[in-house]
N, C-alpha and C positions, 0 to 999 in steps of 0.2 A: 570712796574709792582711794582716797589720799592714805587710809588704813590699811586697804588693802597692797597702795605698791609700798607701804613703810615694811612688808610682811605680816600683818595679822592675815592672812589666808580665808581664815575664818567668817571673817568679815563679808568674802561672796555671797554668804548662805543673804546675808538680811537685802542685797542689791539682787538676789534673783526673786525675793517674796514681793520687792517695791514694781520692778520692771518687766518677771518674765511674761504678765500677761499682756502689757503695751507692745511688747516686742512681738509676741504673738499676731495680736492682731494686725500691725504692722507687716509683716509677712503677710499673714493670711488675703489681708485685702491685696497684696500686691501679687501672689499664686495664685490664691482658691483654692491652695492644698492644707489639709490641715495636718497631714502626717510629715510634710516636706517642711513646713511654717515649723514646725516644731523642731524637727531636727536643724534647723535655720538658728531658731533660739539658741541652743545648745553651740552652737556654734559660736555665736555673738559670744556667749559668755566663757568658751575656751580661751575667744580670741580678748580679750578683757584679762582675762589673767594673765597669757604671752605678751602680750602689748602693755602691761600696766604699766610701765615705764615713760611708754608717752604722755600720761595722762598728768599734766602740769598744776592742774586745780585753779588756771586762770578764767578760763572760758565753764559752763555749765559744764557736769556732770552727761545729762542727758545729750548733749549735742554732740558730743564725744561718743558717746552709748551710738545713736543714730548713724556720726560715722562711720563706725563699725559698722553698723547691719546694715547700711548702702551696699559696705565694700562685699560683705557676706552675699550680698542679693545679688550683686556685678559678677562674684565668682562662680555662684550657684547657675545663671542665666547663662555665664562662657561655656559652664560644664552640657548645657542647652540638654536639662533631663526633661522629658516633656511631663505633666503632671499623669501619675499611673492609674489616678481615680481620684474622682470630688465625691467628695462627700457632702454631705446635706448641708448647704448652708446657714440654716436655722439653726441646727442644734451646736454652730460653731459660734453663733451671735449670739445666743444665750452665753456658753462658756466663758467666751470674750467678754463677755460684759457683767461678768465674774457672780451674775448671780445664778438663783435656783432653776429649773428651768420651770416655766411659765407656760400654760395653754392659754397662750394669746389666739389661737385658731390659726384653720388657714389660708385666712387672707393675706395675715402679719405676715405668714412664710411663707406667702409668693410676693409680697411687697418687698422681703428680704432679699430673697434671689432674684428677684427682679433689676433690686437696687443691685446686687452684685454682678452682676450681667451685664450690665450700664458701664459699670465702675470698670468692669474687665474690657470693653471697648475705648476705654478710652488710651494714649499712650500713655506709654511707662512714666513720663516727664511730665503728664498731668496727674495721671493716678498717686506719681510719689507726692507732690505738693498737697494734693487733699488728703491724702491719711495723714501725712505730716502734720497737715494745720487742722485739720476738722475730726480725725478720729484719734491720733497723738495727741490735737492741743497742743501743738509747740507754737510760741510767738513765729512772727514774721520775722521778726530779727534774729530767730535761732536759726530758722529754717535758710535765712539768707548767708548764717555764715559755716553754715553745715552743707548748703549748696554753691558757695564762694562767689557768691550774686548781692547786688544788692535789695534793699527789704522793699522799695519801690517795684522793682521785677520781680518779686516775689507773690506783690498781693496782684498783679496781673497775670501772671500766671494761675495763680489760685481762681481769680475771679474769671478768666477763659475756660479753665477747666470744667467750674462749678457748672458753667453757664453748658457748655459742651455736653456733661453728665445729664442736666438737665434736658435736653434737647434730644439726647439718647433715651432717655428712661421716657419723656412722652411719646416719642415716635412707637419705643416698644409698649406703653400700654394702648396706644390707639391701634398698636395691629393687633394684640390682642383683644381688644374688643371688637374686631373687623370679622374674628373667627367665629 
């Protein structure tokens, strides 16, 4: 990124092959849109080259990336488009998960949508922490200075959330198995 505000321009192309699909997912788990999550992307990485300027090279790369697509998701939620269609969410967790797609059957893709459905009850300020730490992989210590918190309230929050998701996802398989 430090190439990129020197002027090598150029340089975009290799930080959208490392991140467009973290950011992807990112979005996706926080919509459930994949055509919204995408143009979300695109966004992140306009606002990366207007913004390049801010980006100092003291703090990670990535934490700076994330505060952008916060500020993207804060602007996107004001605009309050509601989602125009979901799409399958299996064949968006293959994609995301950058490989070929796979006939896992389908129980995988209702244990996927299952999980997505959970994830989407939960609030925004728990759902952002656990993609943050569990489908990003970013430390406690990024997420805490990317949410201006410290890393102690961070792994409480994570660890309320986890437990929260957890508690939604058996509720909804014991009513499905009540059907």
């Amino acid at each position: 990124m430090l190439q990129v505000k020197a002027g090598q321009v150029e340089k975009m192309g290799l930080l959208f092959e490392r991140y467009h699909r973290p950011l992807l997912a990112f979005f996706y788990h926080a919509n459930g849109n994949a055509t919204a999550s995408e143009d979300l992307v695109q966004t992140v990485f306009y606002r990366m080259l207007k913004y390049r300027h801010t980006f100092t090279g003291e703090g990670e790369f990535r934490t700076w990336m994330y505060h952008l697509a916060r500020n993207v998701l804060a602007d996107a939620a004001k605009k309050d488009k509601p989602a125009a269609h979901h799409q399958d969410v299996a064949d968006w967790a293959e994609k995301l998960a950058g490989g070929a797609p796979a006939d896992a059957g389908l129980l995988k893709t209702q244990e996927v949508a299952q999980l997505h459905r959970a994830l989407g009850q939960l609030s925004p300020d728990q759902r952002e922490v656990l993609v943050l730490s569990r489908f990003q992989e970013l430390k406690y210590e990024q997420i805490a200075e990317l949410l201006n918190t410290t890393v102690g309230a961070v792994k409480v929050r994570a660890h309320r959330a986890l437990g929260q998701l957890k508690d939604i996802y058996l509720k909804m398989e014991n009513g499905s198995k009540v059907h």
